[in-house]
N, C-alpha and C positions, 0 to 999 in steps of 0.2 A: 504493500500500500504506500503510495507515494503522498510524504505531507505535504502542506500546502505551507510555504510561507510567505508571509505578511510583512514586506516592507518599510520597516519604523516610519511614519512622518514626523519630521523636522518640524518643532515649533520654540519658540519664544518663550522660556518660561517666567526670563524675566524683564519684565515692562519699563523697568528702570533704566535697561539698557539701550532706552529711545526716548527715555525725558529726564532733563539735566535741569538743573537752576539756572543755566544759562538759558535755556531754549524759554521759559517762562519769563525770567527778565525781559528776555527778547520781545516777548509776546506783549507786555505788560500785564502780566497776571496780577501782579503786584499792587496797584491801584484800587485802592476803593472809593468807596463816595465821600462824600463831603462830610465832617465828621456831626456836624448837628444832625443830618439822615440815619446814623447808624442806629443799629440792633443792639441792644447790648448785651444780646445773647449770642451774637457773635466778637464779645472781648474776646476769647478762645484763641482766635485766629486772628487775631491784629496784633501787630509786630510793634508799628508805632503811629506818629501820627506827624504830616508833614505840607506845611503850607496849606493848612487847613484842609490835608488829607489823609484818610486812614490807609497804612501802608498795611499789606497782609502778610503772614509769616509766612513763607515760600518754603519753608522746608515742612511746615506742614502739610502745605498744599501736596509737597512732594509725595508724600507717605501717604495722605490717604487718596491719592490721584492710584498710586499702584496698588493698595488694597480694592479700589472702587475696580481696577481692573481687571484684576486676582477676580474678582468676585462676580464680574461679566463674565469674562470666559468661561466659569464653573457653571453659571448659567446656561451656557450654546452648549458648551458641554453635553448638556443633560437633555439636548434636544427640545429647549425651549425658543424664544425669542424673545429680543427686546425694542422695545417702543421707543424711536427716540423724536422730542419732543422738544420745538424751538419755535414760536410765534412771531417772539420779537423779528423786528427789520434789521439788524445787525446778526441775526443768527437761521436765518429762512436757508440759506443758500447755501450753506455748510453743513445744516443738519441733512438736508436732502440727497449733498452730494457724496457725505459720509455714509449716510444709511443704505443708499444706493452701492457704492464701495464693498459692503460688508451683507448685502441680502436680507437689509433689515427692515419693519414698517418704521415708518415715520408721519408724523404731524406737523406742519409747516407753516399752515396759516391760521386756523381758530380749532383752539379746542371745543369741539362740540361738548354738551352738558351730556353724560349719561354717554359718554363715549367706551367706557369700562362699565360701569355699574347699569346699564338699560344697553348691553352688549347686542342683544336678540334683536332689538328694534334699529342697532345700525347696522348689523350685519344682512336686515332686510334690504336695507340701504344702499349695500354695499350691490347684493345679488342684483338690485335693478337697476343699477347702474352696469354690473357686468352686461346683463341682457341686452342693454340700450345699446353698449358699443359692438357682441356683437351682431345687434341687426344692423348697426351701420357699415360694419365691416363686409356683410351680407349683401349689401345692396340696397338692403328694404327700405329707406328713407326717401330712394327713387320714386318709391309708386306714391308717396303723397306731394299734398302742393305745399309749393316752396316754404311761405311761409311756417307750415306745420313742422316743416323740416329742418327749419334755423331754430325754430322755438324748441325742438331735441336733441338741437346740439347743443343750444345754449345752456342745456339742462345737462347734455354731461361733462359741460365745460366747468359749471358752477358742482356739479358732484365730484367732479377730479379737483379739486381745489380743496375740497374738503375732505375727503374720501379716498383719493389717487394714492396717498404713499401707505393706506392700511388695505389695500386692495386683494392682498396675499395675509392676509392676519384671521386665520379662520378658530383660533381660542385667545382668551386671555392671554396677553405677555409673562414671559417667568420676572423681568423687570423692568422700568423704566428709567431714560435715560432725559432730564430734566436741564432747560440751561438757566431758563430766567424763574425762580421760584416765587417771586412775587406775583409776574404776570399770569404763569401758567398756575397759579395756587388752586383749580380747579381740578388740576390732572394729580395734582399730590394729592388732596383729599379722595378723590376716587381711586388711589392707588389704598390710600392707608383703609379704608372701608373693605377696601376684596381682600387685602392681607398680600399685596402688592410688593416686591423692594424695590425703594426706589434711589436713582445716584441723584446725585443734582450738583449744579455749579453754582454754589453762594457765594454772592456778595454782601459787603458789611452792612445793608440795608434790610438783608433777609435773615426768618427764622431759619436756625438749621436745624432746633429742635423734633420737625416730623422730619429728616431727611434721615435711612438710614443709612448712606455713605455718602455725606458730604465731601464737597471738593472744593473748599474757600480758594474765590479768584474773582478778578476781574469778568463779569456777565454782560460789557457793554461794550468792550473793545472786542472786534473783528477775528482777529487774530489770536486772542486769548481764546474766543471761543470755540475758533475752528482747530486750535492747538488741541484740545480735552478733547472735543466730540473726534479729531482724529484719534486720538489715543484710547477713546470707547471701541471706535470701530475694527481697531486693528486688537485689540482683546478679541472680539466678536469672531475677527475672522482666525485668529491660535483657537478659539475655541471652536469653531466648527473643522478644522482641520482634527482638532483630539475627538473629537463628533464622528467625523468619516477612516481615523485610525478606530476606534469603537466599534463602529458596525463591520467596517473590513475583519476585526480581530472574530468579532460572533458570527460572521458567516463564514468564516475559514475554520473554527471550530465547528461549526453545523454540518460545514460541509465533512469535516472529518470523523464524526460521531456518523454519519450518514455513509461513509464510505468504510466505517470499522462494522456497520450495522448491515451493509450488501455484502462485506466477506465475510460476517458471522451467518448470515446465510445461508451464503456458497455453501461453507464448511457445513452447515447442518446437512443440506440438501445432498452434500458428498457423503455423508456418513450414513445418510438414509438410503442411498444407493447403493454404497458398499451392502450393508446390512440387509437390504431386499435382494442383492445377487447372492450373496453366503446362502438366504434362505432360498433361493431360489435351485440354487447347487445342493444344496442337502435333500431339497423335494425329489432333484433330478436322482441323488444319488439313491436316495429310498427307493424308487420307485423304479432304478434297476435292480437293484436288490430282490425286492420283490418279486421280477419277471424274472429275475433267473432263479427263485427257491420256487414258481410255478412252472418255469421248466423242468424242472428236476425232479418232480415231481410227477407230472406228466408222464417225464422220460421212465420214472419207474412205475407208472401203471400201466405202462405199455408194458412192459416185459415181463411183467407178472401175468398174464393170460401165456405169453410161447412158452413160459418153463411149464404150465397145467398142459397144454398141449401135447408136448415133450414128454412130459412123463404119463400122460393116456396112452401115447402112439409105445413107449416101452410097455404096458402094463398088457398091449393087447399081440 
């Protein structure tokens, strides 16, 4: 039986070794708001405070930037996904084209109410929108008049707007990936309600108390943000790589339990044949046996009439 082996895949284990305090200075992760706006439930992560701005402690950011990561990829891992979520105008373009990157859904422009928690009623949502594009893709928009037929595009123009980047999201997300926790504070509540984890990118003006793995940073510069949501995405994709190591390794096992299970077989099937030819030989063997102790038999009742013969013909 020949085994099957399964080619390790190469991945990243550690996240650290593609985010530096430089790369975040760079960024300006550093920056917070204006120190009268702040939380003061984000002291935690404030380093100091400079020309009337809160400076954020970057080696924090550091460490729970790579746990937040750690914690994604265990995620894809396990053959979930995750939702990532950016409204603001500074972070629409980066969340889309990172999620896109990594095979993930995304939210882009308005969180809808009851996007997680009344999941049924948008995944109805969801289905008639698929159907609309495709009977446009069909053709069938042709057979009506024009205007009927701009007024259903314009309907799944305004549903992919909404809709478009969770199109492929057919359960709940394993977690959510958050930039602005202030604006999207409806998608954190609806995460902590399902029992949801969620990361998020705080700034000094947000609670980070519901986030369970915050990421203190900059949430309004460009850069900052497309720094994180790249480093979400690239967890996202080591962990579906250790996802398609997984299934490679259980169907190389399946297959090998399946291939020890046809030669346990064979072997039965060989030993049932041995064993119906031995009985088959023994039947044979009997049953000369038999025909020759009825020959011989025979043979001697034949000859017992010519010796009565034999001795009439002397006796007369």
């Amino acid at each position: 039986m020949q085994e099957n082996n399964v080619t390790p895949v190469k991945t990243e284990q550690d996240p650290s070794e593609n985010v530096s305090m430089k790369s975040l200075l760079e960024a300006g992760s550093h920056f917070g708001h204006q120190t009268h706006r702040w939380n003061p439930r984000m002291s935690t992560y404030i380093y100091s405070q400079r020309n009337g701005i809160h400076i954020i402690d970057l080696q924090q950011t550091l460490s729970l930037l790579i746990k937040a990561c750690a914690f994604v990829e265990s995620v894809i891992a396990k053959g979930q996904k995750v939702l990532f979520v950016g409204t603001k105008t500074q972070a629409q373009d980066s969340i889309k084209e990172e999620a896109v990157k990594c095979s993930m859904p995304y939210i882009n422009h308005r969180w809808l109410g009851g996007t997680m928690t009344n999941f049924e009623t948008i995944q109805a949502r969801i289905n008639h929108l698929l159907d609309l594009e495709d009977r446009q893709s069909k053709g069938e928009f042709a057979r009506y008049q024009k205007k009927e037929a701009l007024k259903l595009e314009e309907k799944i123009t305004k549903l992919n707007r909404s809709l478009g980047g969770i199109k492929t999201l057919k359960t709940l997300p394993g977690a959510i990936f958050v930039v602005d926790v202030g604006k999207d504070n409806i998608a954190i509540l609806e995460a902590k309600k399902l029992g949801v984890p969620t990361v998020a990118l705080v700034d000094t003006d947000c609670d980070p108390t519901p986030i369970d793995y915050p990421i203190p940073g900059n949430d309004d510069a460009i850069r900052s943000i497309r720094l994180v949501s790249t480093k979400i995405a690239e967890a996202c994709n080591r962990g579906s790589l250790l996802l398609a190591a997984k299934e490679a390794d259980e169907q190389a096992a399946a297959q090998a339990a399946s291939d020890a299970q046809v030669s346990a077989n064979q072997e039965a099937d060989s030993s049932e044949n041995q064993t119906s030819t031995s009985t088959e030989t023994n039947e044979i063997s009997s049953n000369d046996s038999n025909v020759g102790e009825n020959t011989t038999a025979e043979t001697s009742n034949s000859d017992a009439p010519s010796d009565e013969s034999d001795q009439t013909a002397s006796q007369t």
